[in-house]
C-alpha positions in Angstrom: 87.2 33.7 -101.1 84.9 31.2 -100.5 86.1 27.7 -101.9 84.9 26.8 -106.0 84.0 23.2 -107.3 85.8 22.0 -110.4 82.9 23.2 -112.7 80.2 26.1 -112.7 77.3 25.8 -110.6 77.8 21.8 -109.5 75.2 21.2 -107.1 76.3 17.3 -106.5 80.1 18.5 -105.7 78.7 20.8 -103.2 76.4 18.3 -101.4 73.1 21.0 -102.9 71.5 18.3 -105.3 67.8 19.3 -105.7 67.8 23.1 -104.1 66.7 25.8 -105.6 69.4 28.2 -107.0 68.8 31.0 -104.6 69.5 28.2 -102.0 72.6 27.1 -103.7 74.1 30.6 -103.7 73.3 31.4 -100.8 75.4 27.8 -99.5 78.2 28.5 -101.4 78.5 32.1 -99.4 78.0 30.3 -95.8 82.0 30.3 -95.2 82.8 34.1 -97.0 83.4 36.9 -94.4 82.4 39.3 -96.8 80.3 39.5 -99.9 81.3 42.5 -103.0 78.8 42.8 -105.6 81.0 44.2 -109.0 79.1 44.9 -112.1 79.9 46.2 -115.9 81.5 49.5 -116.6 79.1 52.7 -116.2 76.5 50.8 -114.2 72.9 50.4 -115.5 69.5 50.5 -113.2 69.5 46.8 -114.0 73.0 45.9 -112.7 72.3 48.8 -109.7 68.8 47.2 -108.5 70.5 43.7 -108.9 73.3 44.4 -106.3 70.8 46.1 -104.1 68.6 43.3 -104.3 71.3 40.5 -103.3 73.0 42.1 -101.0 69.6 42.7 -99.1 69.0 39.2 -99.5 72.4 38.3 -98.1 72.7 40.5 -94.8 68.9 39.6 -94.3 69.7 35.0 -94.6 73.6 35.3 -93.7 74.0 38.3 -92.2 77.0 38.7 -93.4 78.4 42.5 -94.3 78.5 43.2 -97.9 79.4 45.7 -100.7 78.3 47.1 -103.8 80.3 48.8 -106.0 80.8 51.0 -108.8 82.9 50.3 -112.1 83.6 53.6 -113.7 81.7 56.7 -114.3 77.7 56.8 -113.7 77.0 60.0 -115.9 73.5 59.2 -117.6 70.8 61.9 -115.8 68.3 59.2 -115.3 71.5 56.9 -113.5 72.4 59.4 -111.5 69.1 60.3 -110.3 68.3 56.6 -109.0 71.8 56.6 -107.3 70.7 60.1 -105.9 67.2 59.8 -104.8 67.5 56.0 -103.5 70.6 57.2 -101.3 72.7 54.2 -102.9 76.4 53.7 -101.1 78.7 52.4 -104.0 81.9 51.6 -103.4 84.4 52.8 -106.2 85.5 49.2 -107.7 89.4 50.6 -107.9 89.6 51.5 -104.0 88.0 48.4 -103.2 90.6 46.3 -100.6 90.5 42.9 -101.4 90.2 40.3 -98.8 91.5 36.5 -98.5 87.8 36.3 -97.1 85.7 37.6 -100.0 83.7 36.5 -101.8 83.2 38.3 -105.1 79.6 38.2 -106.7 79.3 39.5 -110.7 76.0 40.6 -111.8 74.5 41.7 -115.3 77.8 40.6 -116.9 80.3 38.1 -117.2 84.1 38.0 -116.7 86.7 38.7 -119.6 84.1 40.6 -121.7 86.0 43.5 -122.0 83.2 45.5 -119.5 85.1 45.9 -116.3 88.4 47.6 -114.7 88.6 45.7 -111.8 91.9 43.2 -111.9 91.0 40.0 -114.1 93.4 38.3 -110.5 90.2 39.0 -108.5 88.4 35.8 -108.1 84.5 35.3 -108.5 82.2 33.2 -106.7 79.6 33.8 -108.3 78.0 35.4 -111.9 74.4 36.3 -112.2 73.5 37.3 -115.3 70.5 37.7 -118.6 73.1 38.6 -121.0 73.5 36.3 -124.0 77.3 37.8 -124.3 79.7 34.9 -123.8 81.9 35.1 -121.0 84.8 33.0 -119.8 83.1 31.3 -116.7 85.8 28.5 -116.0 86.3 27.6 -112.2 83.0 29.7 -111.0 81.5 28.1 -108.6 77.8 29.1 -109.1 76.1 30.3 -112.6 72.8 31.7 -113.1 72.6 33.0 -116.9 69.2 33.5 -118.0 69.4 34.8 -121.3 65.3 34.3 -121.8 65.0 36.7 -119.1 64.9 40.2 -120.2 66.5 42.0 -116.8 68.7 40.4 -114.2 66.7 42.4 -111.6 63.8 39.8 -112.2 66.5 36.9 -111.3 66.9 39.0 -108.4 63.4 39.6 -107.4 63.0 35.5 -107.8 65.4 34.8 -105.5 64.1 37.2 -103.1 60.6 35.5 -103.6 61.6 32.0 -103.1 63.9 32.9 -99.9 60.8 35.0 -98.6 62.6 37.5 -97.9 60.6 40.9 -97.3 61.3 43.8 -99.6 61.7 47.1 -98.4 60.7 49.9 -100.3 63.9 51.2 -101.6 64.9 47.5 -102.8 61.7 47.2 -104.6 62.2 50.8 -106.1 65.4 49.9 -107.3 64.2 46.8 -108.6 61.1 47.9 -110.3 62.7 50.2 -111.6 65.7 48.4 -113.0 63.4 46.1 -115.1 61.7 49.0 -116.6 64.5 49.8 -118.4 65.7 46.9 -119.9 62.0 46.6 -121.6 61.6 50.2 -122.8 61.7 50.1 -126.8 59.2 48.1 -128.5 59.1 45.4 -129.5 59.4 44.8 -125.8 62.3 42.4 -124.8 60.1 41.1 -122.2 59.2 37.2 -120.4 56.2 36.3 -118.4 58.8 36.0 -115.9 59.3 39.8 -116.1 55.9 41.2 -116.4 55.1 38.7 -113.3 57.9 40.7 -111.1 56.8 43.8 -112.3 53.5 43.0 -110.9 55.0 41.9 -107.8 57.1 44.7 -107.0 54.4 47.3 -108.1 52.9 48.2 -105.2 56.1 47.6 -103.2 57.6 50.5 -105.1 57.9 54.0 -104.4 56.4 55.4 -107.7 57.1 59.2 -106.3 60.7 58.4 -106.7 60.4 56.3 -109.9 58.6 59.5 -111.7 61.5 61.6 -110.3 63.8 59.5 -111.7 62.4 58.9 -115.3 62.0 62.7 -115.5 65.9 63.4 -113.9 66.9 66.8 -115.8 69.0 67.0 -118.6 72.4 69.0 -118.4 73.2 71.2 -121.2 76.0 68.9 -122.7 73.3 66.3 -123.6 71.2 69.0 -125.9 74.7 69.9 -127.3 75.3 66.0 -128.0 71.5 65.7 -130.0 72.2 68.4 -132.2 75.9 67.3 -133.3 74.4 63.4 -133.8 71.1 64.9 -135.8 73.9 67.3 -137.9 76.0 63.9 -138.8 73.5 61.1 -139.2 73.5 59.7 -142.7 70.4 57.3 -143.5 70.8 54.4 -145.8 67.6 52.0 -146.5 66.0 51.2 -143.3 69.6 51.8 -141.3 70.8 55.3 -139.2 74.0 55.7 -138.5 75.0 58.9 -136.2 78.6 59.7 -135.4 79.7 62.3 -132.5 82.9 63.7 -132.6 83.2 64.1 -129.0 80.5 62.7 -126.3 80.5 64.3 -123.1 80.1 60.7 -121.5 80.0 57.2 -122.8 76.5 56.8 -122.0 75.4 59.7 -124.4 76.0 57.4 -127.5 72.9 55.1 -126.0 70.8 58.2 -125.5 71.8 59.1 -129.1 70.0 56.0 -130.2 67.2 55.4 -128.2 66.3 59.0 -129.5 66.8 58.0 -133.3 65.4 54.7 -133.3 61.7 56.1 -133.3 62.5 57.7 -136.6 59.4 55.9 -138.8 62.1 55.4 -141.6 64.2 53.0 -140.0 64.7 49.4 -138.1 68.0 50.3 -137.3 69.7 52.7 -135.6 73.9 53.2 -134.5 76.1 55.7 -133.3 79.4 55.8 -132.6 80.9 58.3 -130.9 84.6 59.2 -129.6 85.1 59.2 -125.4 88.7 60.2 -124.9 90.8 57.3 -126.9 87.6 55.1 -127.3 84.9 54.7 -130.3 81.7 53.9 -127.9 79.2 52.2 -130.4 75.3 51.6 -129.2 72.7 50.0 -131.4 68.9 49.8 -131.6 66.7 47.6 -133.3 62.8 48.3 -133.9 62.5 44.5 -135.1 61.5 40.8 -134.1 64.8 38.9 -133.9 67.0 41.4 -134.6 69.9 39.5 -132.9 71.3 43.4 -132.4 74.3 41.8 -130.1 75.6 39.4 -132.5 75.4 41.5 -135.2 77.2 44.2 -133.3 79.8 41.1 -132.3 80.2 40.4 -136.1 80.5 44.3 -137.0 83.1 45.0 -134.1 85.0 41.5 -134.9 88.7 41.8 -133.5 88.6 45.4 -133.2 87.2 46.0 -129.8 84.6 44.6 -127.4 80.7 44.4 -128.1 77.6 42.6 -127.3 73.8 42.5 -125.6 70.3 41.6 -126.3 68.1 41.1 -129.8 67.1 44.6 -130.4 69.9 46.6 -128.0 73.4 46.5 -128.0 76.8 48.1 -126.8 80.3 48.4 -127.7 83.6 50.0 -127.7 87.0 50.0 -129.7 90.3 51.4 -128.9 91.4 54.4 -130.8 95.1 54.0 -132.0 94.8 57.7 -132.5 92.3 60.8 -131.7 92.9 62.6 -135.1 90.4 63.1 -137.4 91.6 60.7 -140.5 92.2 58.3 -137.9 88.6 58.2 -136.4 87.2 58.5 -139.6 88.8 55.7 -141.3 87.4 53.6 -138.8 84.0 54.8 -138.7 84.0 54.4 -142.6 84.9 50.6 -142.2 82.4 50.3 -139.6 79.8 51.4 -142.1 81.0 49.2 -144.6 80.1 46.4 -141.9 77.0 47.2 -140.8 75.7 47.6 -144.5 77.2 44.1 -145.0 75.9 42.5 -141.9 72.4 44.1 -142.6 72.9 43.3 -146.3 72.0 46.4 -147.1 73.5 48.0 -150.4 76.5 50.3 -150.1 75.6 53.5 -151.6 76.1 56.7 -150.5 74.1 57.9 -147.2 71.4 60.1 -147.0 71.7 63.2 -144.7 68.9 63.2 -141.8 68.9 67.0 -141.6 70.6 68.0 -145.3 73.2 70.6 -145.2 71.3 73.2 -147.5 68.7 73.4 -144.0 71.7 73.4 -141.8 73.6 76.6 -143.3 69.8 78.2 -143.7 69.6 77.9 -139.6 73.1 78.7 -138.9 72.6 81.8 -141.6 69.3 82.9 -140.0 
């Protein structure tokens, strides 16, 4: 592991006074024999396009080997397209062996957030990150947290700019493509600093691929998940709540509310749904300063893990039991938070689909 200064990203202590930061990481990794790129749980085409984009960067300055891993399940269509169709060699994080001559590289997250599986023992070198979520970054060496940025891909794409470093296709596909999604929705959660690497990596790109991977088809598990979220979403004011009794995959909860949240009604949109002995919560906001991941912080409190960005944000608690009070008594004190933190009056929801049309269509 290569060696840390006493505090995060010190560039006196390390004799780097003055360099740019994709100069200072790229100092700190001089002595490492290796280089692991970890990321959160279920991997997003940011955090994907991210480790691409270093590790390019690194075997292209250092040439040192490197390795880019995967933290759980990657079960979203469009996901597993991009992993398919760029031909991306991911390590699973829980075989990885560790070496005395790592050095361990965290991108689009931070340590002790509750997002990873990978030993807490496992030092890091370095965190690169455009999360707001607070993390415990005590004795890393080097920081980048840009929290005005909206994707760490264009942190990525900067560094790869400033070391002029030439991007091959399959980098910039991954890259482009990785900032796309972290500014779908609108409002947009987009910088100048994000349209300008979009612009960049444009004609870089392979946009055959991209258009392969936007469109990925859809098993039949995910039509199954729409239908029970429409069936149990209950409306109240300008907030949606869906709950699923049993998602497929964890991802499916997101899918859930990037789907509801164009419902012209609302501002708001959650679901929470029940993966093995977990409540996976996702939220949307259609709003200006939303502040969805501290909302969802303040909803979630001490029961679980949560966080993300002004209109988007993700979650999970663990389920002291699978049975159906059980789950229910903790989505109804969910609901009783999210009307609070939206100060939104607690009344009794209204049924998106009501259950009159529901026994018509199951009747006809």
């Amino acid at each position: 592991m290569a060696r840390r200064s006493a505090e995060p990203d010190s560039p006196a202590k390390s004799g780097t006074y003055g360099l740019r930061r994709s100069d200072r990481f790229l100092f700190g990794l001089q002595s490492a024999e290796r280089v692991v790129f970890v990321s959160h749980v279920q991997p997003d085409p940011d955090s994907l396009g991210s480790m691409l984009g270093l590790s390019h960067m690194v075997e292209q300055k250092l040439g040192k080997p490197t390795l880019i891993t995967r933290d759980g399940l990657i079960s979203r269509a469009e996901n597993r397209a991009m992993v398919e169709v760029l031909h991306l060699d991911l390590a699973r994080v829980e075989d990885v062996a560790w070496g005395p001559g790592d050095a361990v590289v965290m991108v689009d997250s931070q340590p002790k957030t509750g997002r990873h599986t990978f030993a807490e023992s496992v030092p890091l070198y370095a965190v690169i990150d455009h999360h707001d979520t607070p993390g415990d970054l005590d004795g890393v060496a080097f920081t980048d947290i840009r929290a005005s940025h909206g994707a760490t891909c264009t942190v990525v794409t900067k560094y790869l700019r400033e070391q002029d470093v030439p991007i091959p296709e399959k980098v910039a596909t991954a890259l482009l493509y990785g900032i796309e999604t972290e500014m779908v929705g609108y409002p947009r959660e987009a910088s100048p600093s994000d349209d300008d690497a979009l612009i960049f990596l444009y004609p870089l790109a392979d946009k055959d691929l991209i258009a392969q991977i936007r469109n990925a088809r859809l098993p039949h598990s995910h039509f199954e998940c729409m239908l029970q979220a429409m069936q149990s979403s209950f409306i109240y004011d300008r907030l949606i709540i869906s709950w699923v009794d049993s998602l497929p995959q964890p991802e499916q909860a997101a899918e859930v509310v990037d789907f509801m949240i164009r419902f012209d009604k609302v501002d708001w949109a959650v679901c929470g749904g029940v993966f093995r002995d977990q409540l996976i919560l996702s939220v949307r906001a259609a709003k200006e300063d939303a502040r969805a991941g501290e909302i969802l912080r303040q909803v979630v409190g001490k029961l679980g893990r949560a966080g993300g960005h002004d209109r988007r944000a993700g979650g999970c608690i663990k389920l002291p039991s699978t049975a159906t009070s059980a789950v229910e008594e903790i989505q109804a004190e969910l609901r009783r938070r999210f009307l609070k933190a939206l100060k939104i009056e607690d009344i009794r929801g209204q049924r998106l689909v009501p259950l009159r049309d529901m026994l018509q269509n199951l009747q006809s």
